[in-house]
N, C-alpha and C positions, 0 to 999 in steps of 0.2 A: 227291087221293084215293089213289095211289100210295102216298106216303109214310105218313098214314094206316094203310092196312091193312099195311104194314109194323111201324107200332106196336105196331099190335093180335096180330100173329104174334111179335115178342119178347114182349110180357104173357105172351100164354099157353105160351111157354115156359118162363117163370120166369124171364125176364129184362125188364130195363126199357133201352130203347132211350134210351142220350142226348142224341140228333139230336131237334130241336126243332120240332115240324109248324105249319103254317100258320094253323092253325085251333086251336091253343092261345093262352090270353092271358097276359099277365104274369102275373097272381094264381096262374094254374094252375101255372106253370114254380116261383114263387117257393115253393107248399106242396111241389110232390116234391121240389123239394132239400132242405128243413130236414124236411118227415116224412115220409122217405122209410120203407116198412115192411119188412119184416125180408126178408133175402135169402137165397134159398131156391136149392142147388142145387150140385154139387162142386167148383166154383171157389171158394168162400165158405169152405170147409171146409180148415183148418190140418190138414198131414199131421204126424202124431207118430209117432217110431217109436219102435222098440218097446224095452220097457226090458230092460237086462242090467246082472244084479248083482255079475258078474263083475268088471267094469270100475273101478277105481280112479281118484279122481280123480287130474289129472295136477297136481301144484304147481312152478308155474313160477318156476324161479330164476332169472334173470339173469346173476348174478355166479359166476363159475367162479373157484373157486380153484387158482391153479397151482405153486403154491408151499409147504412148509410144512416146519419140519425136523423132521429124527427123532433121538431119543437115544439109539439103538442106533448109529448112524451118527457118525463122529468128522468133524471138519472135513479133518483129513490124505486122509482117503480122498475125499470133497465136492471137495476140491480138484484131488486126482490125475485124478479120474474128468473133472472141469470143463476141465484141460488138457489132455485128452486129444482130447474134444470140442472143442474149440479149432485143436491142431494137426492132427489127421487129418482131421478134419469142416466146418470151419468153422463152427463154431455158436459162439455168444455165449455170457454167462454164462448170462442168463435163459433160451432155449433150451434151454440143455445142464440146467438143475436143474428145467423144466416136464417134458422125456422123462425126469428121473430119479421126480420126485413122480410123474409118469403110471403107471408101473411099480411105484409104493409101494414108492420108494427099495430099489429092488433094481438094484446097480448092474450088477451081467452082463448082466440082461433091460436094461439101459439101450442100455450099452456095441453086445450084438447087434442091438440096434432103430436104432440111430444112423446107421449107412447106409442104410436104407431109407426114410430123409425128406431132402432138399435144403433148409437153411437160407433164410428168406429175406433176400438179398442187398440191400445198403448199409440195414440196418436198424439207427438211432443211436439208443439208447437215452439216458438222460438221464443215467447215471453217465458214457458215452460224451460225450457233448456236455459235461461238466463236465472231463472229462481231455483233451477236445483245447482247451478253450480253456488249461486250465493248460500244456500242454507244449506250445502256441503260445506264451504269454507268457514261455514259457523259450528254445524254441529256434527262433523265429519261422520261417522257411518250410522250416527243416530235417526234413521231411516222414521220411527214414528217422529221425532222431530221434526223430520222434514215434510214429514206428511201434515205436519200443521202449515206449511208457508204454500203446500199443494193439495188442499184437500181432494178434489177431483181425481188424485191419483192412487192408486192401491198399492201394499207393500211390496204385492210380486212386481208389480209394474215398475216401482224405484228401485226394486233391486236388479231387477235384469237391464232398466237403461244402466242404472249406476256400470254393470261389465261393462255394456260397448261404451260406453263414456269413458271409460279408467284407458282404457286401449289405444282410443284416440288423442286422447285430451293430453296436451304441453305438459314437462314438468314445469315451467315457469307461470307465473301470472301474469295477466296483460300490465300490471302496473311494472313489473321487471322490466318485460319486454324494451315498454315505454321511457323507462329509466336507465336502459343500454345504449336505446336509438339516441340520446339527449348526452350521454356519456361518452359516445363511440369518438367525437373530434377529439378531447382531453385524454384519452387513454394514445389514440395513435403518436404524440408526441411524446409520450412516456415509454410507449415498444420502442420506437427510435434511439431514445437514450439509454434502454436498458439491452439492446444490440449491442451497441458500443461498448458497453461494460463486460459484455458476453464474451465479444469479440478479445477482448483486453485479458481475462483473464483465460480465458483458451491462448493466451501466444505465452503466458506467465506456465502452464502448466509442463512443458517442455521441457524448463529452466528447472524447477521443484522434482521433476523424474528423476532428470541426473543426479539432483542432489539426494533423491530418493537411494539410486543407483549407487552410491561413493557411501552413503551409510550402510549401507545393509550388509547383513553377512552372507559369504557366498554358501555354505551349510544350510543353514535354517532358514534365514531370508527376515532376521529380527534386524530393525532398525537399532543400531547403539553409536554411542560417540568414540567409543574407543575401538579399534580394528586391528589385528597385528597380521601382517603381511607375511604369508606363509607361504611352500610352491604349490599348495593346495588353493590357494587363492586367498582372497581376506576374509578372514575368521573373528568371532568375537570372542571375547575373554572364555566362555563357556566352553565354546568348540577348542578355542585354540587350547585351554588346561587340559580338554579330555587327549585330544588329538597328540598331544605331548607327553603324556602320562604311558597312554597305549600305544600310538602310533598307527591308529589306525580312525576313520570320520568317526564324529558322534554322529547315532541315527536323531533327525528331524521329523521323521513323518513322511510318508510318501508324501512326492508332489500330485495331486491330481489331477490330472484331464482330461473328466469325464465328457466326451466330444458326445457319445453315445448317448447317454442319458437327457432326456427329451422332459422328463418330469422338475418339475416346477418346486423349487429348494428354499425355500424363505432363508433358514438359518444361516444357507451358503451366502446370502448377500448381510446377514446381521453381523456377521463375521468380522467386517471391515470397519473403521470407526469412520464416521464424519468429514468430510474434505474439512482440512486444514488440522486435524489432530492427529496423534502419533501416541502410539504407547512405547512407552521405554522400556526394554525389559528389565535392566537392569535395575532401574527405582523399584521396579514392580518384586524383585528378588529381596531388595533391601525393608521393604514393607512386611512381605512375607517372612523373611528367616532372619533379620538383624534383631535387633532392639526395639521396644515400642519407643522409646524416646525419639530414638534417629527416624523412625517412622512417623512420629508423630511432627516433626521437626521438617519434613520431609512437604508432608500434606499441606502446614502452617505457612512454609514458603510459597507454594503452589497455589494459596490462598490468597494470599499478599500478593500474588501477579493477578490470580483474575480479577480483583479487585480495583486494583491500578488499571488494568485493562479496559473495564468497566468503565472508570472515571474519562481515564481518554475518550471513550467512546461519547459519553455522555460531551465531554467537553467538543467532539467535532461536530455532534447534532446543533450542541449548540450555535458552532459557528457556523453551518449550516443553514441552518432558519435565520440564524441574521442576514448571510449574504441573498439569501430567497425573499425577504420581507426587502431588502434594499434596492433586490433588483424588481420587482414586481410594484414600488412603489408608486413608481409615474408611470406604468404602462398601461391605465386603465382611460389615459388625455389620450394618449398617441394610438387607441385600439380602435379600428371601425367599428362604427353600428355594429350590430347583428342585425341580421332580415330576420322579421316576425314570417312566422307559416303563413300560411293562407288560408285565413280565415273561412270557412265551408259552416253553413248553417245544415246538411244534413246532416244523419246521425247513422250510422253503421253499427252493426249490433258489437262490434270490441269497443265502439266506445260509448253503446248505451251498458254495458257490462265494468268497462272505465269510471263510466259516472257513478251506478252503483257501488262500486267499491269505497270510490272517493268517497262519497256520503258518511259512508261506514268508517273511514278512516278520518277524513276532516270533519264531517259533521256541516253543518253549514257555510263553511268557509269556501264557498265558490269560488272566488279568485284563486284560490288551491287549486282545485278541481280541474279549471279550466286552463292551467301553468301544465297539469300532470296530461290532461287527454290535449294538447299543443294544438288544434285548432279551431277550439271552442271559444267564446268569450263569454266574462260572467254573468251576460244578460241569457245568451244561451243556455248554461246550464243553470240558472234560476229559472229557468222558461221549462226547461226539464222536468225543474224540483215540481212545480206546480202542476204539471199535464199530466206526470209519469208517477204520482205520488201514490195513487189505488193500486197502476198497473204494477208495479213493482215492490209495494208492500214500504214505502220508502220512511212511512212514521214507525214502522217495528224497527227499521235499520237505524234512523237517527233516535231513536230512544235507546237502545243497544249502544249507541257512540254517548251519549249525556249519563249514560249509566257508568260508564270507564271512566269520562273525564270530564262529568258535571256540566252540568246548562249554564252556558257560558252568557253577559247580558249582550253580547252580540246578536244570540240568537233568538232573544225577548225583542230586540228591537225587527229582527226582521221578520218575526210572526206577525206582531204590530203591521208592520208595512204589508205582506201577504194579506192580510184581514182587510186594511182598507181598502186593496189591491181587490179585492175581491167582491169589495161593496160597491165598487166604482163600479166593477164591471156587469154586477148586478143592475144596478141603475140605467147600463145604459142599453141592457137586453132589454129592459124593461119599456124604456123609449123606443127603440127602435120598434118592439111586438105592437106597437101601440098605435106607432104611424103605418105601420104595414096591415092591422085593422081598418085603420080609418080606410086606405086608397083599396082595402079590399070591397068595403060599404058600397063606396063611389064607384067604383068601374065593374059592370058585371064579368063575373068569371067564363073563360068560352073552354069551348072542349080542347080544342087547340093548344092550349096552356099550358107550357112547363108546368113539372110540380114546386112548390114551397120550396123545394131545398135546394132547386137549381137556379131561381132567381137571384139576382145580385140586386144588394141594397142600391137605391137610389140615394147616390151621395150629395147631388146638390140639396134636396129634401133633408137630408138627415145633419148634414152640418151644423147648420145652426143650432138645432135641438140639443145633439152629441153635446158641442161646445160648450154652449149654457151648462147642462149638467155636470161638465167636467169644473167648470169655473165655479158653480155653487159648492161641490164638494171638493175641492181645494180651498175656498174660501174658509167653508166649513173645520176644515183641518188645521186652518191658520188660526183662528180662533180659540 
């Protein structure tokens, strides 16, 4: 009864009590949960507040740009203002040009805001990690050496990356690696044939047992040619004189079989000679206690074989590579293509670490370069050599290769062509700032405006101009 009129007091409040009375039956329980009737009262009621038109939606970016250059701004000055941040401040590169873009590349407001933030310390950025491995592989643990190709960094700093670097890092170079992957078809047809030899001479070893078996002496277990058949079993000359004389085994030495011994015996496997050799005891007796003539007569014979041995040998290499050159002859008509990689114009930091090497190893020989990192081509990595030439120190490393193996006139002619390469494309900055003045004269600027750096040249404008200059400076060079 209790709980009852406790029911009946939520009803009539406008509330329905969940607790389940006695005196209800299933049928009843099962209709108020599914039709239950509308719920009446200020708990049931969604509070909305109130609208303001004020309020602008907010659109949420993510990605912060920190970075971006300006055309007003020369590299000379980017640079000065970079080492400046460097040596006063400790800031990195990426630092030191996020407080300069912060400021919209205003280098004073950079310069005066650069003390009142503390860099954060032992941060190795990826051009960072690409330049300690290469002046590792130059000047391996000469730590102030390498603090010249990273000044920004301190020695505790290259020493403690240098540990977690040693822990992670391959024993192989990317150039192995690359030289496995390119090697891997040519080797799988060479496991196939050296199976088969495998296989060939494991079914030969069976056959050499027995004969192991029929030489040996049942005593000692010395390989000899002569055997005398005893009820002792076969004995060699040694056994069989002692055995005859006393009538009782010569002792050999225990046999052992140490099952037990778990420790690791070098001697016990040195013991054994070489597969395919044999020691004869008895020559070995005749060396020892006969005559030094017969001993020496002995060794002279045994000389005269490996030396005939030798020659055969020699003589089936040689019929060897003839049959290989004969049969490889015509097979380069009747071989398909090979499919070239696929070509990919980005760059992945193993193969901006790729290119780096190659530098240092071919020196300007790009079409090298671009053969070794397989889906580069030589416009690519000359496109590299030029972009990536500050970032990565790339004239210390081809000075360091012309230092080994002399300045080659290859790479006199393609400085030539870099230089004019470079005055073309001076020229035609220079045009283009030039009609981007004028249409700024003519059309007022509104607030509305992208800035400079996101407008796209106007290409019907600019073509004609571009072209002219490109045809007077070819002109120029044919001359």
């Amino acid at each position: 009864m209790v709980m009852a009129e406790k029911n009946l007091v939520d009803i009539r409040n406008g509330r329905r009590s969940r607790c389940s009375s006695p005196n209800e039956s299933d049928d009843s329980s099962d209709d108020s949960d599914h039709g239950g009737g509308m719920r009446v009262g200020s708990d049931y009621q969604a509070k909305v507040p109130e609208y303001k038109p004020e309020i602008k939606p907010d659109p949420r970016n993510d990605a912060i740009l920190v970075w971006a250059p300006a055309i007003d701004l020369s590299d000379g000055k980017v640079d000065e203002y970079v080492n400046i941040a460097k040596e006063k401040h400790g800031y990195n590169t990426e630092q030191a040009l996020g407080m300069l873009f912060w400021h919209k590349h205003n280098i004073e407001k950079a310069l005066a805001d650069l003390p009142n933030f503390t860099p954060f310390p032992d941060e190795w950025t990826v051009e960072d990690k690409v330049l300690f491995e290469q002046a590792f592989s130059f000047h391996g643990k000469s730590f102030h050496r390498i603090r010249q190709m990273l000044p920004d960094k301190s020695i505790a700093s290259l020493v403690k990356y240098y540990y977690s670097w040693k822990k992670s890092r391959s024993r192989t170079s990317l150039m192995d690696k690359q030289a496995k992957k390119l090697s891997k078809t040519g080797d799988s047809d060479e496991e196939s044939d050296s199976n088969g030899k495998r296989s060939g001479d494991e079914e030969e070893t069976p056959k050499e047992n027995g004969k192991e078996e029929k030489d040996t002496c049942g005593n000692c277990g010395i390989r000899t040619t002569q055997l005398h058949i005893t009820p002792k079993g076969s004995l060699c000359n040694s056994c069989y004189q002692y055995w005859r004389r006393t009538g009782v085994m010569r002792t050999a030495g225990p046999k052992r079989h140490d099952h037990g011994q778990h420790r690791h015996n070098p001697m016990k496997h040195k013991r054994k000679p070489p597969r395919g050799m044999h020691l004869n005891y008895e020559d070995l007796q005749v060396i020892v206690n006969g005559p030094l003539s017969q001993a020496d007569a002995l060794l002279k014979s045994l000389d005269q074989e490996l030396v005939s041995l030798k020659r055969q040998v020699q003589n089936n290499k040689q019929m060897l590579s003839l049959q290989k050159h004969k049969m490889v002859a015509g097979i380069d008509d009747v071989k398909p293509p090979e499919t070239n990689p696929r070509i990919n114009a980005r760059w992945t930091n193993e193969e901006l670490l790729l290119a780096v090497q190659g530098v240092r190893k071919y020196g300007k020989d790009f079409q090298a370069i671009s053969e070794v990192i397989g889906n580069k081509t030589e416009a690519h990595v000359r496109s590299f050599f030029v972009n990536f030439r500050k970032r990565y120190n790339l004239d210390e490393v081809l000075a360091e290769y012309e230092a080994e193996h002399g300045k080659s006139d290859s790479s006199d002619k393609l400085e030539n062509d870099e230089k004019e390469d470079e005055k073309m494309e001076v020229e035609i900055k220079e045009e283009i700032n030039g009609t981007e003045d004028s249409a700024n004269t003519n059309s007022p600027a509104s607030s509305s405006a992208p800035p400079p750096l996101l407008k796209q040249p106007q290409a019907p404008g600019l073509k004609p101009t571009t072209n002219g200059k490109l045809m007077l400076a070819i002109d120029s060079l044919l001359d």
